[in-house]
RODO-2510 file (C-alpha; in nm, 4 decimals, decimal comma):
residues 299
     n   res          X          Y          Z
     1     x     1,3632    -1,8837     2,5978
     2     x     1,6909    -1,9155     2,8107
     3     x     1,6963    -2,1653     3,0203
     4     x     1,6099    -2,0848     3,4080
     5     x     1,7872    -2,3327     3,6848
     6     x     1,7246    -2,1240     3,9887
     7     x     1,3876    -2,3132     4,1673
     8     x     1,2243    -1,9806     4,3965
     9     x     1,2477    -2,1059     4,7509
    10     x     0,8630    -1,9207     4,7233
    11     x     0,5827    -2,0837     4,5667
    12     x     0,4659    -1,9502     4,2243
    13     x     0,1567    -1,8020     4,3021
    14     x    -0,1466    -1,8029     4,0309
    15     x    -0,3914    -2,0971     4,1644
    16     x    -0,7030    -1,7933     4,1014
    17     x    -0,5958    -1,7339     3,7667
    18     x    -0,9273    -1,7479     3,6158
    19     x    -0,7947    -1,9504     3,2928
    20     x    -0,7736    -2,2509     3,5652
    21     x    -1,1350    -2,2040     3,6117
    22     x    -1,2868    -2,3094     3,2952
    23     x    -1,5192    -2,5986     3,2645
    24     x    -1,2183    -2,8427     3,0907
    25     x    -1,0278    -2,8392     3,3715
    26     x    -1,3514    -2,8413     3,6574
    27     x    -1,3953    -3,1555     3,5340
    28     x    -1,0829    -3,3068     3,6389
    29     x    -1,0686    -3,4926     4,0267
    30     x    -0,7875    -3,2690     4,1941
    31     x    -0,5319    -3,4940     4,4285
    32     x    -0,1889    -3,4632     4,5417
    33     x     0,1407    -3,7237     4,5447
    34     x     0,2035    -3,9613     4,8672
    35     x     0,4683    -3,6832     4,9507
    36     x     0,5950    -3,3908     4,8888
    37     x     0,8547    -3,3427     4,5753
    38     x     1,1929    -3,2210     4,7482
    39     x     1,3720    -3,0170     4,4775
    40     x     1,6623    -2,9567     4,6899
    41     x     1,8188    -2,9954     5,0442
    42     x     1,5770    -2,6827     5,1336
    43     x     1,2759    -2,6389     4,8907
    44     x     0,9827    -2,9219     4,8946
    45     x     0,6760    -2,8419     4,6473
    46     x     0,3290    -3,0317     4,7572
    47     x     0,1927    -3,0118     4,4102
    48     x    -0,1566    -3,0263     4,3039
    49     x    -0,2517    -3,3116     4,0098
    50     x    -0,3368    -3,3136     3,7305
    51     x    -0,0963    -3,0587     3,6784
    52     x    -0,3035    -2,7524     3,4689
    53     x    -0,1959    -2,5771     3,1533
    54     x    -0,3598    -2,2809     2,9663
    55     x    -0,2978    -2,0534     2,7029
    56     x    -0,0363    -2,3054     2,5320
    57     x     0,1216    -2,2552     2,1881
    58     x     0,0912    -2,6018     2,0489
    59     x     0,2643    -2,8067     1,7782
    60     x     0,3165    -3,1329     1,6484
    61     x     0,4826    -3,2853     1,2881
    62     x     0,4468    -3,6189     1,2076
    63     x     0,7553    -3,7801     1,0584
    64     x     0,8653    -4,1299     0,9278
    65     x     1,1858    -4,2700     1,1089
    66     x     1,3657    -4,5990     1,0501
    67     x     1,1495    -4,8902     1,2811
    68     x     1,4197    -5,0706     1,3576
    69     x     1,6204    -4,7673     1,5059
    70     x     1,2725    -4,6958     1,7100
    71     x     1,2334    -5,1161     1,7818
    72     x     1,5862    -5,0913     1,9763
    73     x     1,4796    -4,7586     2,1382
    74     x     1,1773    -4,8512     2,2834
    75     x     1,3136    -5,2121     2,4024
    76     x     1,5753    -5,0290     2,5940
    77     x     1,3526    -4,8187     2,7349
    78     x     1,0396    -4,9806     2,8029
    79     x     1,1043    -5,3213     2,7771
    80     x     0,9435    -5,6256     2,4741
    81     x     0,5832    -5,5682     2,5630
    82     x     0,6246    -5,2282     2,4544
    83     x     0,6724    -5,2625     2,0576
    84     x     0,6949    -4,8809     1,8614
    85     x     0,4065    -4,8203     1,5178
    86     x     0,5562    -4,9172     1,1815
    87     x     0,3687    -4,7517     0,8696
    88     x     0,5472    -4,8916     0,5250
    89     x     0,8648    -5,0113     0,4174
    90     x     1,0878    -5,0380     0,7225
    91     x     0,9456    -4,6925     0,9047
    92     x     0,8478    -4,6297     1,1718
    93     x     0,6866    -4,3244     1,3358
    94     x     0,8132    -4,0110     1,5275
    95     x     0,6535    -3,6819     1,6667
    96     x     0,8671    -3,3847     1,7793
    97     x     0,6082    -3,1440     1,9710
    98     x     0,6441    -2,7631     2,0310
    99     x     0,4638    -2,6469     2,3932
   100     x     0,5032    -2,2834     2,5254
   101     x     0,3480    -2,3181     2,8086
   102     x     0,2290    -1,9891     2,9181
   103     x     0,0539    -2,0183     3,1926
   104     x     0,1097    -2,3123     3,4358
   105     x    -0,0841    -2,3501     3,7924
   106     x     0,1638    -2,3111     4,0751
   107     x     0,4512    -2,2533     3,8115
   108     x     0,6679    -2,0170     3,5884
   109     x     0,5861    -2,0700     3,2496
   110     x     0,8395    -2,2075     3,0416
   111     x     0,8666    -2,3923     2,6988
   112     x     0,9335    -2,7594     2,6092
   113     x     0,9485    -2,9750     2,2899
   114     x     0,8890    -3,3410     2,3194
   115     x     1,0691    -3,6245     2,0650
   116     x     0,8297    -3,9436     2,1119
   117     x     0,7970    -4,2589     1,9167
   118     x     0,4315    -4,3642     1,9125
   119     x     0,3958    -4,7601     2,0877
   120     x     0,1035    -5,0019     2,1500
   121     x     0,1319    -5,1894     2,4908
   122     x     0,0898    -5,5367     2,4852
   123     x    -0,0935    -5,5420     2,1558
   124     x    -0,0324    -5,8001     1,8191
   125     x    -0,0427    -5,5399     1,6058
   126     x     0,1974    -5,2127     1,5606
   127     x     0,0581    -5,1123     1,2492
   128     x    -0,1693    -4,7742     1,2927
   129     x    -0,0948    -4,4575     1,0873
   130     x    -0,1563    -4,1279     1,2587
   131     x    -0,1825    -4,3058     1,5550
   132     x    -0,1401    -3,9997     1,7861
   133     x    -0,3962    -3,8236     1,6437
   134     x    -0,6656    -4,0840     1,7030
   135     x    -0,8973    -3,9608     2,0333
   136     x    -0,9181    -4,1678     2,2835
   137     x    -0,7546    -4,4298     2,5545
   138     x    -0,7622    -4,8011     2,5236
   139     x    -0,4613    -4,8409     2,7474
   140     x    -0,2694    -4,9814     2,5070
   141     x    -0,1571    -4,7040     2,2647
   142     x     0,0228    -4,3716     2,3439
   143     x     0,4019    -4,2675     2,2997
   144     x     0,7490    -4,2985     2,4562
   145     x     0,9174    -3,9731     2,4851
   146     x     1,2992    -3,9974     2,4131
   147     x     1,4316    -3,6340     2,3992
   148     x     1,2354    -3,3287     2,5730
   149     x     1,4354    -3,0714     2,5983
   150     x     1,2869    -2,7779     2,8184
   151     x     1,3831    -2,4188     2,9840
   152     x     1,2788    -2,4844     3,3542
   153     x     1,4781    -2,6829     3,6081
   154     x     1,1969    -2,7439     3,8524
   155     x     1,0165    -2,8964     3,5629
   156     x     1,3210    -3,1066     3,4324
   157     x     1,3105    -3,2352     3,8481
   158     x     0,9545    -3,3064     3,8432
   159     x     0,9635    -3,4773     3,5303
   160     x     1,2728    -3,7190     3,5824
   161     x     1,1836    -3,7930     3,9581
   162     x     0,7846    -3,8081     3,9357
   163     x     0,7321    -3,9861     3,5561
   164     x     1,0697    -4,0630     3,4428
   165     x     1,1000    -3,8348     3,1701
   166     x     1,4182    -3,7563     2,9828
   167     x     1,3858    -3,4018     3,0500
   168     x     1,6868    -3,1492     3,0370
   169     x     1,7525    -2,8017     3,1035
   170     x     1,8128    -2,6361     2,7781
   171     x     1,7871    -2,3462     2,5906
   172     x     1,4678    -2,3849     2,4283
   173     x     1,3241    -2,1393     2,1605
   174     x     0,9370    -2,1057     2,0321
   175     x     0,7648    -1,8783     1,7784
   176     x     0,4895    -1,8459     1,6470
   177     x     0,4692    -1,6499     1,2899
   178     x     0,1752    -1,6165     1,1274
   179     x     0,1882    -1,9345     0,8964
   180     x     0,3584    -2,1362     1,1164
   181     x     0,5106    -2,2156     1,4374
   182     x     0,8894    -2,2889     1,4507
   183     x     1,1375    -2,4358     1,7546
   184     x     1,4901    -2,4786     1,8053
   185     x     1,6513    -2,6847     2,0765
   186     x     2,0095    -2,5850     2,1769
   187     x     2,2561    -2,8496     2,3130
   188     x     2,5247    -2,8571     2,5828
   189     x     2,7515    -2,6416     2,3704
   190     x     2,4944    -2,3957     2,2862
   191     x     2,4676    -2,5045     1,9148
   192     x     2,1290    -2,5865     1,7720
   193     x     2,0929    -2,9425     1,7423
   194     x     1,7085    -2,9451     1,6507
   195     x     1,5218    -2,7246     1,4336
   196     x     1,1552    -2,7617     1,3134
   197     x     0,9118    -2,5408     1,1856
   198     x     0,5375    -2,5922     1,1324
   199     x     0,2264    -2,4708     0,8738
   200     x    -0,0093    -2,3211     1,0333
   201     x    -0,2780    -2,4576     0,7996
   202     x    -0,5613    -2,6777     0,7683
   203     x    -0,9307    -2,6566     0,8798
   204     x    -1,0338    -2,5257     1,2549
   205     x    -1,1638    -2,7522     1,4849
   206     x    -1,2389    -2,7689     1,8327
   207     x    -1,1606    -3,1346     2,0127
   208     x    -1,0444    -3,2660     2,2714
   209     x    -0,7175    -3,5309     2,2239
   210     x    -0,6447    -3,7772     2,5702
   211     x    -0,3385    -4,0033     2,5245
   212     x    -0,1219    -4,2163     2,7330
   213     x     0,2630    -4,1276     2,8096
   214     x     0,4477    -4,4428     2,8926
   215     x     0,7478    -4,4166     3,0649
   216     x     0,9903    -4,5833     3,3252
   217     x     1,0906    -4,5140     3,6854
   218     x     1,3178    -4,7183     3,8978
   219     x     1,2643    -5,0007     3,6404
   220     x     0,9590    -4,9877     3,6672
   221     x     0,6813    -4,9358     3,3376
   222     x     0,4076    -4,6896     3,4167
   223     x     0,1711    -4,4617     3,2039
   224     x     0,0871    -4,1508     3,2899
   225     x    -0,2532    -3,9645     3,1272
   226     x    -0,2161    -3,6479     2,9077
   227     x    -0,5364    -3,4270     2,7688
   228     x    -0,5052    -3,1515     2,5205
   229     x    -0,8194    -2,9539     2,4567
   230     x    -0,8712    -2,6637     2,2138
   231     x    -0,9291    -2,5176     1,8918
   232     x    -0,6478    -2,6933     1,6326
   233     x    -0,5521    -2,7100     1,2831
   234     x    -0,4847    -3,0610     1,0972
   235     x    -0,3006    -3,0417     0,7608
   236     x    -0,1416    -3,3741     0,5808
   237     x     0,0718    -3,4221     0,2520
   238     x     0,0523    -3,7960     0,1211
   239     x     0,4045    -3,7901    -0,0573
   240     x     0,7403    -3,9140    -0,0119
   241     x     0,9287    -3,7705     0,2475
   242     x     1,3028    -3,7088     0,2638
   243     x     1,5622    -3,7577     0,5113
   244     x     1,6404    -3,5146     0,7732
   245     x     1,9385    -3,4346     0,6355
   246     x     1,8132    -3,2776     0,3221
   247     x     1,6510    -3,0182     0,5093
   248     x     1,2740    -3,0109     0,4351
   249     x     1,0986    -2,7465     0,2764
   250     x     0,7892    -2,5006     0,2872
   251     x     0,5577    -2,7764     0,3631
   252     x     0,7109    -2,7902     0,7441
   253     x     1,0966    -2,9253     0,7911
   254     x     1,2693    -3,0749     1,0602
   255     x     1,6891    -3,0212     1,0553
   256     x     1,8625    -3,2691     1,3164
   257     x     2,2294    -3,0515     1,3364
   258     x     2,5774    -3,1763     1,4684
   259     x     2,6076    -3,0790     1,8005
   260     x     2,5980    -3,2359     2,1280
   261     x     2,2004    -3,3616     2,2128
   262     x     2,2106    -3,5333     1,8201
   263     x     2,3639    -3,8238     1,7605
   264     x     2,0063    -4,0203     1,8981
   265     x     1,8384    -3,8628     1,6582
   266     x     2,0389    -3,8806     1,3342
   267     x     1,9823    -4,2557     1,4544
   268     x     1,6551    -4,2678     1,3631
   269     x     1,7181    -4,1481     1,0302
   270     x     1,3716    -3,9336     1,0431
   271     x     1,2337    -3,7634     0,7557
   272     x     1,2487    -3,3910     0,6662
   273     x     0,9239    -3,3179     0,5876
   274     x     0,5929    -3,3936     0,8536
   275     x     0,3761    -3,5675     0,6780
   276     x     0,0909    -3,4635     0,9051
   277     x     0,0937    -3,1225     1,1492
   278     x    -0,1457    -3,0563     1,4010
   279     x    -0,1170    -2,6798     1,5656
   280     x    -0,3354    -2,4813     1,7855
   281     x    -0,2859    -2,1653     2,0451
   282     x    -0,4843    -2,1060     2,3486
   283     x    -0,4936    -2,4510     2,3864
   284     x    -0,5921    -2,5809     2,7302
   285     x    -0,3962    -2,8935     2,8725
   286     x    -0,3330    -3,1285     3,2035
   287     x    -0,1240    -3,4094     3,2826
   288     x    -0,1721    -3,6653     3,5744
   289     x     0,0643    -3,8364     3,8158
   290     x     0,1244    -4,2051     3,6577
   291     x    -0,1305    -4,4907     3,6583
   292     x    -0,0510    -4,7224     3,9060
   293     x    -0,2682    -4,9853     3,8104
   294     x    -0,0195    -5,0422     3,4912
   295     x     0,3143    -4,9924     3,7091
   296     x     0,4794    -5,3770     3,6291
   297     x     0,8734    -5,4577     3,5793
   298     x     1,0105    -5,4041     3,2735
   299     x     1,0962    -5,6862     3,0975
***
């Protein structure tokens, strides 16, 4: 999807959309920010939260990265009570995240994938594989985005200003095949600079996922609450992955290229193969304005 960064003066207009109405998302407490998000000199959106998602093409490899690359990431970012999840050996963990969102209350749809290391909060332990895929919130696990590279430049203004995400305007492509789902992220130069594709395998089950987000605003750490819900397919190889560089194979790959929007991510040395996928479609999805009761300096 080509990126869009015109923001309609007009507000997008499908609140009765009857996919909004479904008992997931009645069961949510609706509520709105302190004030309204100014997206330029003229426009000002009043936004409902949590913000609603429906029909959304979802997923999600697993990968082993280097810990110490993801250790120096997440400092910088979060500050030392934030610590990322090791696994064996030196690695660490990584997700990269495909969402085409195609329907979005009071919103164009648009598509996004999400890099994140999974992190424990103020926890003695960073040792959890498949952390992310673990149901439910103890407060003190969840995952620290560090690239998210989207097609919609109200989002990318709602997600810097309102969570602190590192969102950018990109060119942003998703599809969905019939074994797998696939994206490609395009950098400032219009070169590919991430490239992933997914299985579409495993056993069907409906469940619902919540997680944290943790992030940081005006040095400030917060948290913000994310729910998936939907029918998804888990699939997991127990080998040896290889680097990124190698170029993966049929089991799901991940190719980190040269251009500009890389050189973070050839950091991290990740592998080329997922060693877990999780994919679904239709899937039904909210996140909430951050947790203030977390919101403390980073240190």
């Amino acid at each position: 999807m080509e990126p869009r960064f015109e923001i309609d003066p007009n507000p997008y207009e499908n609140d009765s959309d009857p996919a909004f109405a479904t008992p997931f998302f009645r069961r949510f407490i609706r509520h709105r920010a302190a004030t309204p998000l100014h997206l330029s000199e003229d426009i000002a959106r009043d936004y409902p939260f949590p913000t609603f998602y429906a029909d959304v093409a979802y997923g999600l490899g697993l990968f082993g990265c280097s810990y110490a690359a993801a250790e120096g990431m997440v400092t910088a970012g979060l500050g030392h009570e934030v610590r990322p999840v090791g696994v064996w050996g030196g690695r660490g963990l990584l997700g990269v995240a495909l969402y085409d969102y195609h329907k979005v209350e009071g919103m164009a749809p648009y598509s996004e994938i999400a890099v994140a290391l999974p992190v424990t909060y103020r926890q003695w332990w960073s040792m959890l594989p498949l952390l992310p895929l673990v149901p439910g919130l103890d407060g003190g696990t969840g995952s620290f985005v560090i690239d998210m590279p989207m097609t919609s430049k109200e989002n990318q203004i709602r997600g810097n200003r309102i969570w602190g995400l590192p969102k950018t305007t990109r060119r942003v492509d998703i599809e969905v095949r019939t074994s797998e789902i696939a994206g490609t992220a395009y950098g400032d130069d219009n070169a590919p600079y991430l490239e992933i594709v997914l299985p579409r395998r495993g056993r069907t089950r409906t469940s619902t996922t919540e997680s944290w987000v943790f992030t940081r605003l005006d040095d400030t750490l917060l948290r913000s609450r994310s729910v998936l819900h939907g029918a998804f397919r888990t699939w997991a190889q127990l080998r040896r992955q290889r680097d990124a560089t190698d170029g993966g194979s049929a089991h799901g790959r991940l190719r980190i290229g040269q251009g500009a929007g890389s050189a973070q991510l050839r950091e991290l040395q990740i592998s080329s193969e997922p060693f877990l996928v999780k994919t679904g479609l239709n899937i039904s999805s909210i996140f909430d304005l951050p947790d203030r009761r977390l919101a403390s300096p980073v240190r």
